[in-house]
DSSP file (Angstrom, degrees, kcal/mol; ACC not computed):
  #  RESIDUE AA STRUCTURE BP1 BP2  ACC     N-H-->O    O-->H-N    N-H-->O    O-->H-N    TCO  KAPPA ALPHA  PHI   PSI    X-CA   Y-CA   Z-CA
    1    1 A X     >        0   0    0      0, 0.0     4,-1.9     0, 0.0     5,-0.2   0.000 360.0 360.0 360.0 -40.0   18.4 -138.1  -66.0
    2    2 A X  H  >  +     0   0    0      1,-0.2     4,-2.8     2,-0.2     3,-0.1   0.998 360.0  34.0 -45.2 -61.6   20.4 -141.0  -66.5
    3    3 A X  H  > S+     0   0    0      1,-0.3     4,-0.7     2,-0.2    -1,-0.2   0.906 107.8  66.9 -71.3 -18.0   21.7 -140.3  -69.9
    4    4 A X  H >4 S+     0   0    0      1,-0.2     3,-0.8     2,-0.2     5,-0.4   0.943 108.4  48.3 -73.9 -47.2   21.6 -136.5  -69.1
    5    5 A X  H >< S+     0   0    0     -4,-1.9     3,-1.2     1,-0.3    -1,-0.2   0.686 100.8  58.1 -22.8 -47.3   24.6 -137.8  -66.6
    6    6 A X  H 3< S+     0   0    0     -4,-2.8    -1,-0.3     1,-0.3    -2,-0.2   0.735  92.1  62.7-101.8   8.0   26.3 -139.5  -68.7
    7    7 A X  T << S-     0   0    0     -3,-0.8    -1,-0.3    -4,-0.7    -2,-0.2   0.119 109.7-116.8 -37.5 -16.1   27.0 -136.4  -71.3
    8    8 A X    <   -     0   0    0     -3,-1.2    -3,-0.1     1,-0.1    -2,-0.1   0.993  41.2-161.4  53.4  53.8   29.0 -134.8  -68.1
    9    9 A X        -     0   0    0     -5,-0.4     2,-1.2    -4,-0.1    -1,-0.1  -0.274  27.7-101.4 -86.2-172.2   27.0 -132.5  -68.2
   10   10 A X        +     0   0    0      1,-0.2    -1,-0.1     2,-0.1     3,-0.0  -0.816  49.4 171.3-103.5 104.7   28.1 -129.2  -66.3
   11   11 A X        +     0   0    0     -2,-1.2     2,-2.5     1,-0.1    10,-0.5   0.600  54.4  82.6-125.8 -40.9   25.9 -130.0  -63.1
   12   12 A X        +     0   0    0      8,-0.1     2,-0.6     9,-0.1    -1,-0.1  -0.017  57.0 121.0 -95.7  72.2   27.4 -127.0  -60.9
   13   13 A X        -     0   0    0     -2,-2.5     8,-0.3    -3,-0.0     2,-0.2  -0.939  41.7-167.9-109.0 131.1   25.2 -124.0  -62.2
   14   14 A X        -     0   0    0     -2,-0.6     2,-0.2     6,-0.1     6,-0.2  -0.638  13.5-120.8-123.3 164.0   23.2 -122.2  -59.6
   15   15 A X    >>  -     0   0    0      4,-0.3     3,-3.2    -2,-0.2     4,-1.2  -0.694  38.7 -79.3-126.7-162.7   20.8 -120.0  -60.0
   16   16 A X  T 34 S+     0   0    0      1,-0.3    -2,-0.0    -2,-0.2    -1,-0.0   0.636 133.9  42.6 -52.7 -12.9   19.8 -116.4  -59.1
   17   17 A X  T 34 S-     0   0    0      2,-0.1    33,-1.5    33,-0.0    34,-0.4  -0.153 125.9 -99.7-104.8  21.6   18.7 -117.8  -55.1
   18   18 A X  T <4 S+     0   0    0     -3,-3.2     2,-0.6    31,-0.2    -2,-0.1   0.792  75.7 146.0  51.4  21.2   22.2 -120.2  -55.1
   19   19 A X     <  -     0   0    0     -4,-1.2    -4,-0.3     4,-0.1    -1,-0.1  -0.533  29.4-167.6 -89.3 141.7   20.3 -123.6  -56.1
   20   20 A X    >>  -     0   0    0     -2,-0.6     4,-1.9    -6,-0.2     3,-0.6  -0.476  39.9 -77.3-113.9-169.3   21.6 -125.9  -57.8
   21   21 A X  H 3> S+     0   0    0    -10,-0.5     4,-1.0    -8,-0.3    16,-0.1   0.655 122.9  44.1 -76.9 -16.9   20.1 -129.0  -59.5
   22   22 A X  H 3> S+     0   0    0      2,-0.1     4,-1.0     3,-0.1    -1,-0.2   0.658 107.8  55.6 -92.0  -7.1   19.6 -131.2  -56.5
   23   23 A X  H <> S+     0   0    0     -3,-0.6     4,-0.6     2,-0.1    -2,-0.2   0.844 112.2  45.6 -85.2 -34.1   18.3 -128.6  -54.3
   24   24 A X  H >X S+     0   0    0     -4,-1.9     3,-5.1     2,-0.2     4,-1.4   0.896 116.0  51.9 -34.3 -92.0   15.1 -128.0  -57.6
   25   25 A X  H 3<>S+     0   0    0     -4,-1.0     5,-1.9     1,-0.3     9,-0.2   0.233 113.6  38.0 -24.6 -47.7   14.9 -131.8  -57.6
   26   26 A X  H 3<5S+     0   0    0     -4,-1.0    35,-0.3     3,-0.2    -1,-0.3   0.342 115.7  53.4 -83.9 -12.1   14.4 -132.1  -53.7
   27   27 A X  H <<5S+     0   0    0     -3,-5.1    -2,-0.2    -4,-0.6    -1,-0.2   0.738 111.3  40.1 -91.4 -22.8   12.2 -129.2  -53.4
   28   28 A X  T  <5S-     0   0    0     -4,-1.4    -2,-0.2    -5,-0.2    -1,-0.2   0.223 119.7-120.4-109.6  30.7    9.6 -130.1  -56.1
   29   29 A X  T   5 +     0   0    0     -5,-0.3     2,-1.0    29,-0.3     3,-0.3   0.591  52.4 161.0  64.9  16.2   10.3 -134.4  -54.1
   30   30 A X      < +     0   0    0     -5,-1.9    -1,-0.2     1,-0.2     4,-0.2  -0.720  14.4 179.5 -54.4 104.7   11.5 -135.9  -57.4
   31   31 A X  S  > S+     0   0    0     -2,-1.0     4,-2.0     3,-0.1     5,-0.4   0.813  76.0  48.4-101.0 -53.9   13.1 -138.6  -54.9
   32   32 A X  T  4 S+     0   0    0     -3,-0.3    -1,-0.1     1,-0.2    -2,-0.1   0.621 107.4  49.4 -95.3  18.3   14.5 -140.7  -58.2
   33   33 A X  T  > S+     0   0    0     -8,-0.1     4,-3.4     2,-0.1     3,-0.3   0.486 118.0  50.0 -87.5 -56.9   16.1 -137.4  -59.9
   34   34 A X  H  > S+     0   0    0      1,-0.3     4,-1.3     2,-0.2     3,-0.4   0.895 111.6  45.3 -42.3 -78.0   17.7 -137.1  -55.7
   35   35 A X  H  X S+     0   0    0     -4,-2.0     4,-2.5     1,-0.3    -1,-0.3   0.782 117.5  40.3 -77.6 -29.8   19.0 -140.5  -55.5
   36   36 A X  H  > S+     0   0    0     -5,-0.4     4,-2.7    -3,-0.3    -1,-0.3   0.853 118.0  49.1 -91.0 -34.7   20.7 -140.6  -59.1
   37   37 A X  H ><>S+     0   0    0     -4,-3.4     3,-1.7    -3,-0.4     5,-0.6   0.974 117.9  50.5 -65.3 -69.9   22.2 -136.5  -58.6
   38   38 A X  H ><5S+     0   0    0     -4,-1.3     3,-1.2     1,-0.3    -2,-0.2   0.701 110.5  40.2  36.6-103.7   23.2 -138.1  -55.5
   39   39 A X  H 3<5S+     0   0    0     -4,-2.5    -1,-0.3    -5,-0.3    -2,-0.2   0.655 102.1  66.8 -62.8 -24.7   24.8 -141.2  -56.9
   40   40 A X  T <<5S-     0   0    0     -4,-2.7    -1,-0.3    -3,-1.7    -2,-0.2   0.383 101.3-137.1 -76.6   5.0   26.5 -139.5  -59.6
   41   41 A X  T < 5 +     0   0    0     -3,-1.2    -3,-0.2    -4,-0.4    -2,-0.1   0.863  62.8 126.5  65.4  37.1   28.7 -137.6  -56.6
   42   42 A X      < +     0   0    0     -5,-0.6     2,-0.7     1,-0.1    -1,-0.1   0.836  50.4  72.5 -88.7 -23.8   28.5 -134.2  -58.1
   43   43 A X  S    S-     0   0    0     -6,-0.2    -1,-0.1    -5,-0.1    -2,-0.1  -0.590  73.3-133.3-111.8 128.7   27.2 -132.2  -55.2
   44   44 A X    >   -     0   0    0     -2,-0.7     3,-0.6     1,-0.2    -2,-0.0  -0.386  24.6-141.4 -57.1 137.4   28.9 -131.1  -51.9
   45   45 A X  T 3  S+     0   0    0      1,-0.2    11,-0.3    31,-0.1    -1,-0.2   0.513  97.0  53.4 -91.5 -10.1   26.1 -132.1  -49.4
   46   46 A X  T 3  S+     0   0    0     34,-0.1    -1,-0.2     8,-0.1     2,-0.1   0.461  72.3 134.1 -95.4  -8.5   26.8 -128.8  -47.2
   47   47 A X    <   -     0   0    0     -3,-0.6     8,-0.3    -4,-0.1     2,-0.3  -0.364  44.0-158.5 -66.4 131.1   26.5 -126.8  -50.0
   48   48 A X        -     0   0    0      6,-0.1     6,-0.2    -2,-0.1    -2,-0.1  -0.895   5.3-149.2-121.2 129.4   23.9 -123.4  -48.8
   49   49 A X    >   -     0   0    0      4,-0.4     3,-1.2    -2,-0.3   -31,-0.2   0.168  57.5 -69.4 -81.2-165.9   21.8 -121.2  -51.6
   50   50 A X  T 3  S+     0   0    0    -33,-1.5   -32,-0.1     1,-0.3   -34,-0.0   0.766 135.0  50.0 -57.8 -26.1   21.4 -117.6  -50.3
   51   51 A X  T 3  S-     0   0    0    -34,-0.4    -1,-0.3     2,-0.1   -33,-0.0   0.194 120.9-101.7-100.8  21.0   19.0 -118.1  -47.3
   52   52 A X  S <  S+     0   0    0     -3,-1.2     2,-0.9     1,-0.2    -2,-0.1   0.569  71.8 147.4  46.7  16.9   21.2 -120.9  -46.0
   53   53 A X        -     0   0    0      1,-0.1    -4,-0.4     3,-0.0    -1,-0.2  -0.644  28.3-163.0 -69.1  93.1   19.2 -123.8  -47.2
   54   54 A X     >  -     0   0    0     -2,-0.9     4,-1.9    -6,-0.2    -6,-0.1  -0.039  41.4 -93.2 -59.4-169.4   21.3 -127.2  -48.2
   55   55 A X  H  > S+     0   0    0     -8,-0.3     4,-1.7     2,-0.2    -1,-0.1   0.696 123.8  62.3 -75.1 -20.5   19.7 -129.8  -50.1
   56   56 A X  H >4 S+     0   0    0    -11,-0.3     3,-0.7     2,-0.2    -1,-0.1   0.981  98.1  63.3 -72.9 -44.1   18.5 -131.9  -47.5
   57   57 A X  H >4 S+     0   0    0      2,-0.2     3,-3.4     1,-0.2     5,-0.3   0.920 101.1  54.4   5.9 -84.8   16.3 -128.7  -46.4
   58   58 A X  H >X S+     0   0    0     -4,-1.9     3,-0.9     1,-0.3     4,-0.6   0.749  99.1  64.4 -40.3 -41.4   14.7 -129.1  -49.6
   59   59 A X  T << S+     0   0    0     -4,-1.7     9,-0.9    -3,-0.7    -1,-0.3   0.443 107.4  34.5 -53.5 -15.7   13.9 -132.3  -48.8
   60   60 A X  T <4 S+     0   0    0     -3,-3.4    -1,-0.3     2,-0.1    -2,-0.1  -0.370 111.0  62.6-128.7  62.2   11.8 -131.8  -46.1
   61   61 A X  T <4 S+     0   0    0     -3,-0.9    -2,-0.2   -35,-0.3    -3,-0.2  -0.024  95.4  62.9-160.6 -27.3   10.5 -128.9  -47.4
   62   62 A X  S  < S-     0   0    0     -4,-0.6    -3,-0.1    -5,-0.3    -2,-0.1   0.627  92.7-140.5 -90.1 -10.4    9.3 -130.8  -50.1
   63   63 A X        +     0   0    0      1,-0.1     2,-0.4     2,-0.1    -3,-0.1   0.591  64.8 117.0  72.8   3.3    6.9 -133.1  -48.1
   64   64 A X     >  -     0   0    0     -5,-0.2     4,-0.7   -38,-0.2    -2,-0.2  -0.881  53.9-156.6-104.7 149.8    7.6 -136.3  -50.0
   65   65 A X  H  > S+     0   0    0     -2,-0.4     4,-2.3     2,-0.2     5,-0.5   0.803  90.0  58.0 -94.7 -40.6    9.2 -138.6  -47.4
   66   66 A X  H  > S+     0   0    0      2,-0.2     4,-4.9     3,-0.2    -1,-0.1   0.988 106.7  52.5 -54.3 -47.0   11.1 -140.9  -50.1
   67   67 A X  H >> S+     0   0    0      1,-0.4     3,-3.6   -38,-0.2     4,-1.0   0.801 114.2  44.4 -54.1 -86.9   13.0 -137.5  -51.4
   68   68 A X  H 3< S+     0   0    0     -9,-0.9    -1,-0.4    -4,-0.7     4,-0.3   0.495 110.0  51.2 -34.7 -18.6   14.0 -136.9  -48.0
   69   69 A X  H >< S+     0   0    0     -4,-2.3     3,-0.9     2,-0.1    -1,-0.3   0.827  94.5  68.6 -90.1 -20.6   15.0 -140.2  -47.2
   70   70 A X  H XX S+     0   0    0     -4,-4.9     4,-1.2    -3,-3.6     3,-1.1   0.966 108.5  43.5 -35.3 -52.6   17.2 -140.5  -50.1
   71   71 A X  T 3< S+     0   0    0     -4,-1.0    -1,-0.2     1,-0.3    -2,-0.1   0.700 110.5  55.4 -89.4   2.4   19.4 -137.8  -48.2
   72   72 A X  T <4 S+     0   0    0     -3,-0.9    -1,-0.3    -5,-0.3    -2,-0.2   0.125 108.7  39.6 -98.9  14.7   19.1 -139.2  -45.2
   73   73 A X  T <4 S+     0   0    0     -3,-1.1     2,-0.3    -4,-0.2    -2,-0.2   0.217  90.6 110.3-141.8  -4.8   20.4 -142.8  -45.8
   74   74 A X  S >X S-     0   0    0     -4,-1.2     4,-1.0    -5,-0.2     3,-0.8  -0.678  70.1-137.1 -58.7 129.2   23.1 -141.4  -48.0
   75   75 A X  H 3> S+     0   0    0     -2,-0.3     4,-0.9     1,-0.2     3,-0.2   0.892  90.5  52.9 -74.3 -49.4   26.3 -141.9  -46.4
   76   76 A X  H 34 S+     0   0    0      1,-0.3     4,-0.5     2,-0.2    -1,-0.2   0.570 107.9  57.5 -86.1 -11.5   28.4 -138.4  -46.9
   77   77 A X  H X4 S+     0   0    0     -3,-0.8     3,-4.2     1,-0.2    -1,-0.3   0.951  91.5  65.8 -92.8 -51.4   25.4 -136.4  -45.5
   78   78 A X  H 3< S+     0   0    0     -4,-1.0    -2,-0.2     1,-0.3    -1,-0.2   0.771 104.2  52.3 -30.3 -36.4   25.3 -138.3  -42.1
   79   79 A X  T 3< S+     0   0    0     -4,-0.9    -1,-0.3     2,-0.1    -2,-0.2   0.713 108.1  44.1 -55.7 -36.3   28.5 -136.6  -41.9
   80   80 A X    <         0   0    0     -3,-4.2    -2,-0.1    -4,-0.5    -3,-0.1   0.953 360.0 360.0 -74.1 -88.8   27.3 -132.8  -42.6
   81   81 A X              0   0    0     -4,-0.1    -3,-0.2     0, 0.0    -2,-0.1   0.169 360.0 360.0 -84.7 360.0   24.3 -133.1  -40.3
């Protein structure tokens, strides 16, 4: 993921349900794909797919407690939710 980052890659592509790559990541609990999408600052933390699910959602949705705590000790979301 790292080097996939540092290519710039084009990170805001959703798909046919409005998800985007940190809401996959945090739904299938990849906690250290989360903390690096994260840390590279690409993704609005209020950002909602089609059902109204952010990423932090996904995060608990995902049942792994690290993913979910990644977005919950991140500072900009404490702000959203």
């Amino acid at each position: 993921m790292r080097l996939l980052l540092l290519q710039t890659p084009k990170l805001d592509i959703i798909d046919r349900r409005g998800r985007n790559a940190l809401m996959h990541a945090a739904l299938v609990g990849n906690s250290e794909c989360v903390q690096q999408l994260l840390d590279a600052g690409y993704f609005d933390p209020a950002m909602r797919d089609h059902t109204g699910n952010a990423p932090i959602h996904y995060g608990a949705m995902s049942g792994d407690l690290d993913t979910l705590g990644k977005h919950l000790t991140t500072p900009h979301y404490s702000d959203q939710f």
